[in-house]
C-alpha positions as CSV (number, residue, x, y, z in Angstrom):
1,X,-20.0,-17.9,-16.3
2,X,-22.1,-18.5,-18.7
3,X,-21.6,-17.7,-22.9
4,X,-24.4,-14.9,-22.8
5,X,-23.4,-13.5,-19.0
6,X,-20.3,-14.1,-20.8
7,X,-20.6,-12.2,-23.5
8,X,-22.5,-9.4,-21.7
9,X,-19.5,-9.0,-19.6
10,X,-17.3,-8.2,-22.6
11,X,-19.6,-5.7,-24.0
12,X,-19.4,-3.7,-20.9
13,X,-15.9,-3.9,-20.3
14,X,-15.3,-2.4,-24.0
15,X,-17.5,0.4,-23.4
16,X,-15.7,1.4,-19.6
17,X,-11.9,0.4,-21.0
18,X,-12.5,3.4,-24.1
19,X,-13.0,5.5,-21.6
20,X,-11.3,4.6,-18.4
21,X,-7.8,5.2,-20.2
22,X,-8.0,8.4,-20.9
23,X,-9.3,9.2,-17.4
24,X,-6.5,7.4,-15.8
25,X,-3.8,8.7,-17.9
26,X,-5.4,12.2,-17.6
27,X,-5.5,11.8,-14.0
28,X,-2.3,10.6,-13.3
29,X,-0.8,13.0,-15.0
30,X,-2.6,15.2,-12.2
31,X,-1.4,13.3,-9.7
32,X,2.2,13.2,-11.0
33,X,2.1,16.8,-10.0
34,X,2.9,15.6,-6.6
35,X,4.9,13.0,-7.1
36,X,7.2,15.1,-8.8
37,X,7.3,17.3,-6.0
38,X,8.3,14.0,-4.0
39,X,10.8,13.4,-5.8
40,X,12.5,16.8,-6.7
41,X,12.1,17.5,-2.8
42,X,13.1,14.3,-1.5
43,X,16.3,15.3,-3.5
44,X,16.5,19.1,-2.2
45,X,16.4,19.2,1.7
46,X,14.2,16.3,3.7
47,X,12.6,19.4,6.0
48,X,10.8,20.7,2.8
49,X,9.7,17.4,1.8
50,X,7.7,17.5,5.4
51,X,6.7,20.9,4.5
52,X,5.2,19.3,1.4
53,X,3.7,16.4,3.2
54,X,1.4,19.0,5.5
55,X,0.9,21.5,3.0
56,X,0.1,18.4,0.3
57,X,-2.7,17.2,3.5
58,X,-4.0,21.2,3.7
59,X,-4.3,21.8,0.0
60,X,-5.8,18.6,-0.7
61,X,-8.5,18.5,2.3
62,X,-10.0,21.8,0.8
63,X,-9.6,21.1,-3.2
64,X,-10.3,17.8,-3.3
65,X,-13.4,18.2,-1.5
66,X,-14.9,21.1,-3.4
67,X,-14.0,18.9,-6.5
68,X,-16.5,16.9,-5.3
69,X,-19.1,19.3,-5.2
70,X,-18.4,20.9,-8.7
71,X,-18.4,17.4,-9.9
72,X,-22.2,16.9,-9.2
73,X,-22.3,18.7,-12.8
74,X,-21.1,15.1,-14.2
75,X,-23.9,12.6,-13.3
76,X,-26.7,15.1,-14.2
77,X,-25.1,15.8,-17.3
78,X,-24.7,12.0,-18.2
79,X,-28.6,11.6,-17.8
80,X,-29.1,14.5,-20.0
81,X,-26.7,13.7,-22.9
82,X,-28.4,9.6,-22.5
83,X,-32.0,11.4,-23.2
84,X,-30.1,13.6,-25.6
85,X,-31.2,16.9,-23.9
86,X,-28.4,18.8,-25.2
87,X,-29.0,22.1,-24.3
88,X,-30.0,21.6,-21.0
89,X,-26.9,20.0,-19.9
90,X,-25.1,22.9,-21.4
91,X,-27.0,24.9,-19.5
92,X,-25.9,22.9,-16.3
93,X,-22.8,23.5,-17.1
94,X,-23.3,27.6,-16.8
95,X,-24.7,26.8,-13.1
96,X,-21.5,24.5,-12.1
97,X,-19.2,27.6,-13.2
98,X,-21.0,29.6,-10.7
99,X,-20.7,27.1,-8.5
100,X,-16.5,26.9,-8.7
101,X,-16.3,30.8,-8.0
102,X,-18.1,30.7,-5.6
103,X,-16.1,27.6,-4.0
104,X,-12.6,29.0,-4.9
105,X,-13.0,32.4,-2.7
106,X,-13.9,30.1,0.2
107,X,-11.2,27.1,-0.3
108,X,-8.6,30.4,-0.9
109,X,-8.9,32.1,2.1
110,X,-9.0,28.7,3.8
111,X,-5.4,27.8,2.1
112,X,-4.2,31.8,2.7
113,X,-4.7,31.2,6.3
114,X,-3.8,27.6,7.1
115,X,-3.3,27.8,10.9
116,X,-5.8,25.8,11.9
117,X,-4.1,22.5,9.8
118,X,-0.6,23.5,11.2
119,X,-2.1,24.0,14.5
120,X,-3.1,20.3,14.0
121,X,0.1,19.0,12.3
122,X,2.0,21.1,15.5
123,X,4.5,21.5,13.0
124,X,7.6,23.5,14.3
125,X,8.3,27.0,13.3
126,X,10.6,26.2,10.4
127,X,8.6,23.8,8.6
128,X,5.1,25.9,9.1
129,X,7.3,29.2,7.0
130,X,7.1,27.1,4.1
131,X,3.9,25.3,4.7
132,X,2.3,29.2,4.4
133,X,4.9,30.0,1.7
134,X,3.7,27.0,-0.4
135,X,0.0,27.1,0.2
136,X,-0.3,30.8,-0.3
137,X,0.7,29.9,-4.1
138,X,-1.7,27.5,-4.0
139,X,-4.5,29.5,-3.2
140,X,-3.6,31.8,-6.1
141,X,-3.9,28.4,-8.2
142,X,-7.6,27.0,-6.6
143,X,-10.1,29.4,-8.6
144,X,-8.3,28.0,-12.0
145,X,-8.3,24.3,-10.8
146,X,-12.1,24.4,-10.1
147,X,-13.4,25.9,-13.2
148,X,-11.0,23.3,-14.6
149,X,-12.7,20.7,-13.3
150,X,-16.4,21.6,-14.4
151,X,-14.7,21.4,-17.8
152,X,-13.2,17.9,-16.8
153,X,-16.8,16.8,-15.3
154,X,-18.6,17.9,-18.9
155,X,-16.5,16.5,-21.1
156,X,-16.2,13.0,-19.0
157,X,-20.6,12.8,-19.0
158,X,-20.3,13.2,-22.3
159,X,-18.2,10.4,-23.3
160,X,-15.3,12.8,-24.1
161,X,-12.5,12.3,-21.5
162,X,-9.6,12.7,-24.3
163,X,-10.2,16.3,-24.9
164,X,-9.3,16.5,-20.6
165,X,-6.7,14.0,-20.9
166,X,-5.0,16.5,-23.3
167,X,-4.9,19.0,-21.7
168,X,-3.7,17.7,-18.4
169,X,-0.8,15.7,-20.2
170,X,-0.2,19.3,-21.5
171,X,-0.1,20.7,-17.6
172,X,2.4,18.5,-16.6
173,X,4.9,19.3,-19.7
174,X,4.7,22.4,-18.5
175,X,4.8,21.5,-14.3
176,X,7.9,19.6,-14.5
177,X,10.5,21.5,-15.5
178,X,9.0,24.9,-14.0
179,X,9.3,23.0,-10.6
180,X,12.7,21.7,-11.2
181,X,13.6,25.7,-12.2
182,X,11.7,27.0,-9.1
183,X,13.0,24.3,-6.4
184,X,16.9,24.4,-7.2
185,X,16.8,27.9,-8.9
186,X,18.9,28.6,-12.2
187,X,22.4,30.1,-10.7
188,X,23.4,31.0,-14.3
189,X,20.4,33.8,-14.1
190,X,20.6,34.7,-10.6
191,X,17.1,32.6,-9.0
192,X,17.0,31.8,-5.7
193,X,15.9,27.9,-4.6
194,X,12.5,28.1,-4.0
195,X,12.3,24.6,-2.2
196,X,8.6,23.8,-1.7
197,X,7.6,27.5,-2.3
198,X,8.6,26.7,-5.6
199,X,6.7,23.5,-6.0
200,X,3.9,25.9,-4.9
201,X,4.3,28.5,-7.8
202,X,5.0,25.8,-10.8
203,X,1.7,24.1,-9.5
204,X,0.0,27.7,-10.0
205,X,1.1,28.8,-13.3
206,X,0.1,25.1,-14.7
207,X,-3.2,25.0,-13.1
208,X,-4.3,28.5,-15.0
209,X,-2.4,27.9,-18.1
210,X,-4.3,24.4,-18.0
211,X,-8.0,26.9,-17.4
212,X,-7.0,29.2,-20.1
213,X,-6.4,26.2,-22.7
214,X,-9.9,24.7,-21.4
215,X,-11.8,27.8,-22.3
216,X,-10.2,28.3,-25.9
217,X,-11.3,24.5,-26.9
218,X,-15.0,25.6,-25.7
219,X,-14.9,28.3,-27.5
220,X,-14.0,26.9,-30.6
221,X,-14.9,23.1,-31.2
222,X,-17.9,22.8,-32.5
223,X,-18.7,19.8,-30.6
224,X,-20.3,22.3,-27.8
225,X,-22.3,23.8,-30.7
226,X,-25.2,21.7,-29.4
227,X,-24.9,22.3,-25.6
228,X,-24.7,25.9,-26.4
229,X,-21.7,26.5,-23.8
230,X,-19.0,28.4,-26.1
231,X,-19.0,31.4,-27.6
232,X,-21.3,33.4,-25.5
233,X,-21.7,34.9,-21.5
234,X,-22.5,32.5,-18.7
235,X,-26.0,32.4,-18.6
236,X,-27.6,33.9,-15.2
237,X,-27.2,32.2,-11.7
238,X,-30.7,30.0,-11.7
239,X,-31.7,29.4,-8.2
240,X,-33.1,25.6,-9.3
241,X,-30.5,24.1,-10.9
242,X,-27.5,25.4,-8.3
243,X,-30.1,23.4,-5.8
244,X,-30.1,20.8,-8.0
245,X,-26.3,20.6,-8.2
246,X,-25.5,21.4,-4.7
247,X,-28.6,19.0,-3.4
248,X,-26.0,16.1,-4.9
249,X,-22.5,17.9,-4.6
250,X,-22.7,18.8,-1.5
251,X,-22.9,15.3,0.2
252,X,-20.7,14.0,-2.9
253,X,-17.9,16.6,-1.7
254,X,-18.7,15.6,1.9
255,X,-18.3,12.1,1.6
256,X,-15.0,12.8,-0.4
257,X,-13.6,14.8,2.1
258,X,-14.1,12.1,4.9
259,X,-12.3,9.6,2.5
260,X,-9.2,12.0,1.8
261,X,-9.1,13.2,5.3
262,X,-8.6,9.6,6.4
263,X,-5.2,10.5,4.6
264,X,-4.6,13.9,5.2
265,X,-5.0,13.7,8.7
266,X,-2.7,10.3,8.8
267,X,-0.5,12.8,7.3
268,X,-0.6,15.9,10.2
269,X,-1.2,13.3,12.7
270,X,2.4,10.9,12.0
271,X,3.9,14.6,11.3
272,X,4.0,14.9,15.4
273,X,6.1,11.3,15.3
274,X,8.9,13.8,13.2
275,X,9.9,14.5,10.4
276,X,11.3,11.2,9.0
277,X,7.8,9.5,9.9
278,X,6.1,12.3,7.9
279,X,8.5,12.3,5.2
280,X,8.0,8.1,5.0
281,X,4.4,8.7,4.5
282,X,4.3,11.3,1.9
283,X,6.2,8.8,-0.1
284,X,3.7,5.7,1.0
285,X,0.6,8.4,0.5
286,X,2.1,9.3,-3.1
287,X,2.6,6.0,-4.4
288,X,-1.2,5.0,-2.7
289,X,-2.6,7.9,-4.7
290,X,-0.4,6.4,-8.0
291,X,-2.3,3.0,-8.0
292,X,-5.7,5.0,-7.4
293,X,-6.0,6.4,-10.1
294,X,-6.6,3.2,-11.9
295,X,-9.8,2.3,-10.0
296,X,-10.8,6.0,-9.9
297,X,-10.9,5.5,-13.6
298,X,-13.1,2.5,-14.5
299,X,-15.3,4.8,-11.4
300,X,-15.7,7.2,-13.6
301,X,-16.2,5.7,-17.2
302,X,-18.9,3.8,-15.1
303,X,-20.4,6.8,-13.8
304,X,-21.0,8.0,-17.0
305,X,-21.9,4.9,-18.6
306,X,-24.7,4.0,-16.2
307,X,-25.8,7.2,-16.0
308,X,-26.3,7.6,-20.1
309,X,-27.9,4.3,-19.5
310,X,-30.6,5.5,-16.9
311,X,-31.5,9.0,-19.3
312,X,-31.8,6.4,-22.0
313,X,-34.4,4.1,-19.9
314,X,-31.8,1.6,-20.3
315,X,-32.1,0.6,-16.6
316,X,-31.0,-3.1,-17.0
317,X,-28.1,-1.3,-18.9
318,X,-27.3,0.6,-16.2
319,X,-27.2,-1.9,-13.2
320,X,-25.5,-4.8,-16.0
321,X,-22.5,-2.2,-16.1
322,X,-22.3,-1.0,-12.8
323,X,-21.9,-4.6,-11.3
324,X,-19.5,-5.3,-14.3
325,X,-17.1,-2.2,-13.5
326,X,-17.1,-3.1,-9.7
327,X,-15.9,-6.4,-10.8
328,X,-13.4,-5.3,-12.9
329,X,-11.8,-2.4,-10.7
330,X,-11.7,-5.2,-8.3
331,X,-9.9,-7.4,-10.5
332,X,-7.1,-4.5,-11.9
333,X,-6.4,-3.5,-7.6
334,X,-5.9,-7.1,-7.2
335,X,-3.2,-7.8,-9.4
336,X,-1.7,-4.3,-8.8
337,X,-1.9,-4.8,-5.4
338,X,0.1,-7.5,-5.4
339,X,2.6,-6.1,-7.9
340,X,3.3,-3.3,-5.8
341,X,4.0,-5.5,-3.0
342,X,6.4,-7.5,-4.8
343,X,8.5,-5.0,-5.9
344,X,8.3,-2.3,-3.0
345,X,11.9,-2.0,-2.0
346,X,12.6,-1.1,-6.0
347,X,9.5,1.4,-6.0
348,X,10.6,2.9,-2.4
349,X,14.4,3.6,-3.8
350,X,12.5,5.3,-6.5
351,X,11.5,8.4,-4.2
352,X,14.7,8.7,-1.9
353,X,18.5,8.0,-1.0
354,X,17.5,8.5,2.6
355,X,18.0,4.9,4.3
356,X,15.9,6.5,7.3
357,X,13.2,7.6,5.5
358,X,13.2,4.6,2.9
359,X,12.6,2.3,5.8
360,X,9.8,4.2,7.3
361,X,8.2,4.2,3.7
362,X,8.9,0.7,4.0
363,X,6.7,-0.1,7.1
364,X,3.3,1.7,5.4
365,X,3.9,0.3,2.0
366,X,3.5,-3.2,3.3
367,X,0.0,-2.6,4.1
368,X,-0.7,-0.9,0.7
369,X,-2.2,-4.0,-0.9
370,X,-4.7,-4.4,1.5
371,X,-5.5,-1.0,1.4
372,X,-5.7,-0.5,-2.6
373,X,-7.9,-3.6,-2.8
374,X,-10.7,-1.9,-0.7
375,X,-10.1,1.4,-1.8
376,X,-10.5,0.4,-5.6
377,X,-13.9,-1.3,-4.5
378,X,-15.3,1.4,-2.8
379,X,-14.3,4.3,-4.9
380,X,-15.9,1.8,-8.5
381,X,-19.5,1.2,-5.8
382,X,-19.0,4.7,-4.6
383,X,-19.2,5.8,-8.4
384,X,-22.2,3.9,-9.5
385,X,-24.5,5.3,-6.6
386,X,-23.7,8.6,-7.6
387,X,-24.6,7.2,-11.2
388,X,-28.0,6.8,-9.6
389,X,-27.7,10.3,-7.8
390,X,-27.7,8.6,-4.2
391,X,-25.1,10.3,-2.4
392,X,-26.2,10.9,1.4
393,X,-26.0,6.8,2.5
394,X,-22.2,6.5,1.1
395,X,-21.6,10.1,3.0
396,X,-22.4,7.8,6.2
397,X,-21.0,4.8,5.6
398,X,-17.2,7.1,5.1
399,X,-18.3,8.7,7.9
400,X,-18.5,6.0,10.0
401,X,-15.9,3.6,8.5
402,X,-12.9,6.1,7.8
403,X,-13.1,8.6,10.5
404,X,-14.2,6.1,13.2
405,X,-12.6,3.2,12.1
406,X,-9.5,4.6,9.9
407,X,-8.7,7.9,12.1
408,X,-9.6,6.8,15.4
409,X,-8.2,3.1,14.8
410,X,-4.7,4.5,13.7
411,X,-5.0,6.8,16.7
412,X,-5.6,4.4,19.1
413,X,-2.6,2.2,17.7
414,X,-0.2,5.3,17.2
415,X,-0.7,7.3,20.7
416,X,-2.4,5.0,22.9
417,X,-1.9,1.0,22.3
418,X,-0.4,-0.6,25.6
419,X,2.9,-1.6,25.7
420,X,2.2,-5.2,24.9
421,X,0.5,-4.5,21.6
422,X,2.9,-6.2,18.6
423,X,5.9,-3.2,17.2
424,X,4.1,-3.6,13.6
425,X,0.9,-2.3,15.2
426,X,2.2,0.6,17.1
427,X,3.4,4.3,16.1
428,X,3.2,5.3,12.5
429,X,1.9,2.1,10.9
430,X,-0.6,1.5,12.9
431,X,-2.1,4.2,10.9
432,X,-1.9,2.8,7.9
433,X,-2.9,-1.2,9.5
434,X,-6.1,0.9,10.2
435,X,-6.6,3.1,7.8
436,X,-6.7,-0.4,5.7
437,X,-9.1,-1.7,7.5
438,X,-11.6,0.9,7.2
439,X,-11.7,1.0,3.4
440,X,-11.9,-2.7,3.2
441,X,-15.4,-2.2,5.8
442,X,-16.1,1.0,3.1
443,X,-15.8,-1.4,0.7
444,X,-18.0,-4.4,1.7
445,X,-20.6,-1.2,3.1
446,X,-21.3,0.2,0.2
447,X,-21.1,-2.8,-2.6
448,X,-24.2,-4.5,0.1
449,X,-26.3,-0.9,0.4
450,X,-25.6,-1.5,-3.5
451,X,-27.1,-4.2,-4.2
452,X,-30.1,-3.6,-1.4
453,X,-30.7,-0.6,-3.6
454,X,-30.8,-2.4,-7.3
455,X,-33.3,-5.0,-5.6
456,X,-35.4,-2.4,-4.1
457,X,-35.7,-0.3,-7.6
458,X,-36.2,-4.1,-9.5
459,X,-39.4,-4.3,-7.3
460,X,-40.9,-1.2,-7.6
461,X,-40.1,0.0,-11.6
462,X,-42.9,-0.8,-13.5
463,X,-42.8,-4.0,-15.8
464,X,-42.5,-2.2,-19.2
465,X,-39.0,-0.8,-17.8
């Protein structure tokens, strides 16, 4: 490398590393939502730890992927703050509130109602009680967790991501010991043990108190002064901006729900191989999600670096740190990748006494390296197209990869390999050999359609750009 690619290098990794860490401690504080579940559960009875894993798979498959969508509000706002167009990115933000509402009465009824995922799962009578139990809290929770998030998105496009990490460190203070109350009940005041149900109702209660908290700092920080967004009404629904939003949300919140139903699926799928299989896999899932958080991080300080960069005009900026954060999400997966590896018997003990479960956790966490390493590149390229608001190619490319590859890979292996295949490709972990390989072809998919892209745009932008 040479001193000035050298030094250009350095300059972009301290603009993403500001503010990748509070993304990723923000966001793992999210995530620790569940693997606190895991844990309490794994501790409580092992058939509402199964309930968990399917009602975990439901919940996710319909929040995560109207995240997405909402979400669109984040590079449109970064290329309005970078061509300092304050209140026109405050008025974005009106339009993504809409938006959420609109979302959470759909994604509700779709978690009030979950036969069709336990219908999938074919999860027995017993476990599907507290699948409904647990996901009907849950539903109560979604309208708060979306309008959430188009706080999260603002704040994050405007270089801000501490004022989300906050509050989400401030939503699991108050998560963990409501969900140890609500799973083992208090016997000194006379509450019943929730189990998962109770997992279900902490989750709820955090989520809105976490809303609640959002719309008071709005309302009176006068950093939003600008963006005109506190202290008055929502401004009307305006037909052209929802477009606007929805014309990149929608295949952003697509392409997002391909990617997590490559897990969620794994999930209902290994839950008809029992409930220790399912139970090994929520644990595998959890810690997978842990280490993703890191490289969904550096995704999202580059999002909003590049995409300052473009509403600047800074377009060498832009592509300079793009390639710079894929390189270095790459690096960070690699080494804890390998880390995880290492030390998975210590990390597995961490979740469960159960020796049966432990070793089916066991046989999926050995493929996790491979499996971080391309998720942690395609989420990083993933994020710098939507930088550039190109969205419908990646959309594809999961498509294709992760349900064809991923899904009906780990199907094949699971349900129909002959007998002759190797024991470490067949039954449960042959979801996971697969579902590895698809993100590592996800990976190397987009990061070329990438680079096709720059070079096109390099050709055609006039010389004075």
């Amino acid at each position: 490398m040479s001193p000035c690619a050298d030094a250009r290098w350095a300059a972009s990794v301290r603009l993403i590393v500001p503010l990748a860490w509070p993304v990723f401690v923000g966001q793992a504080s999210v995530l620790a939502f569940g693997t606190v579940d895991t844990v309490l559960l794994g501790r409580y009875a092992a058939l509402d730890l199964a309930a968990l894993a399917v009602g975990a798979a439901a919940y996710i498959t319909v929040f995560i992927g109207f995240m997405g969508i909402v979400l669109a509000l984040a590079p449109i706002v970064g290329q309005l703050y970078g061509a300092r167009q304050f209140a026109a990115a405050g008025r974005q933000a009106h339009q993504a509130v809409w938006i959420a509402l609109a979302l959470s009465f759909v994604g509700s009824m779709l978690l009030a109602f979950p036969q069709p995922f336990l219908t999938l799962a074919q999860a027995s009578p017993e476990v599907a009680a507290k699948v409904r139990g647990y996901l009907l809290a849950l539903a109560l929770s979604l309208p708060g967790a979306l309008l959430f998030t188009v706080y999260r998105g603002f704040n994050i496009a405007v270089s801000r991501p501490k004022a989300v990490m906050v509050l989400q460190l401030g939503g699991l203070a108050l998560k963990i010991p409501l969900s140890a109350l609500f799973v083992f009940g208090l016997p000194a005041l006379g509450g019943p043990a929730l189990g998962v149900v109770g997992c279900g109702v902490a989750t709820c209660i955090a989520m809105w108190a976490q809303c609640v908290a959002a719309w008071l700092v709005v309302r009176d920080d006068a950093f939003y002064t600008p963006f005109a967004i506190g202290g008055r009404g929502l401004d009307a629904p305006d037909l052209r901006a929802l477009a606007t939003q929805l014309r990149l949300g929608v295949p952003m919140g697509a392409a997002i729900v391909v990617e997590v139903t490559g897990m969620t699926f794994m999930a209902l799928f290994i839950s008809r191989l029992g409930a220790t299989a399912v139970a090994g896999h929520q644990i595998a899932a959890n810690l997978a999600a842990l280490l993703f958080m890191m490289p969904l991080a550096i995704g999202n300080a580059t999002t909003t670096l590049v995409a300052q960069a473009i509403g600047a005009r800074a377009m060498a900026a832009a592509e300079r740190i793009g390639w710079h954060g894929l390189a270095l999400g790459l690096m960070v997966a690699a080494v804890m990748a390998g880390a995880v590896y290492v030390g998975r018997h210590a990390v597995v003990d961490l979740y469960t006494a159960d020796a049966a479960v432990a070793a089916a956790a066991l046989s999926f966490v050995a493929w996790l390296a491979w499996f971080h390493i391309g998720d942690a590149v395609q989420t990083v390229a993933a994020a710098v197209l939507r930088a550039w608001r190109v969205t419908t190619v990646p959309l594809v490319i999961y498509a294709l990869a992760i349900w064809g590859v991923g899904l009906g890979g780990g199907w094949w292996l699971a349900f129909a390999a002959p007998p002759e295949t190797p024991p470490w490709l067949r039954g449960a972990p042959g979801f996971w050999v697969a579902a590895a390989g698809s993100l590592i072809v996800t990976a190397l998919a987009l990061s070329v359609f990438l680079a096709w892209m720059l070079r096109r745009a390099s050709r055609t932008r006039p010389a004075a750009a």
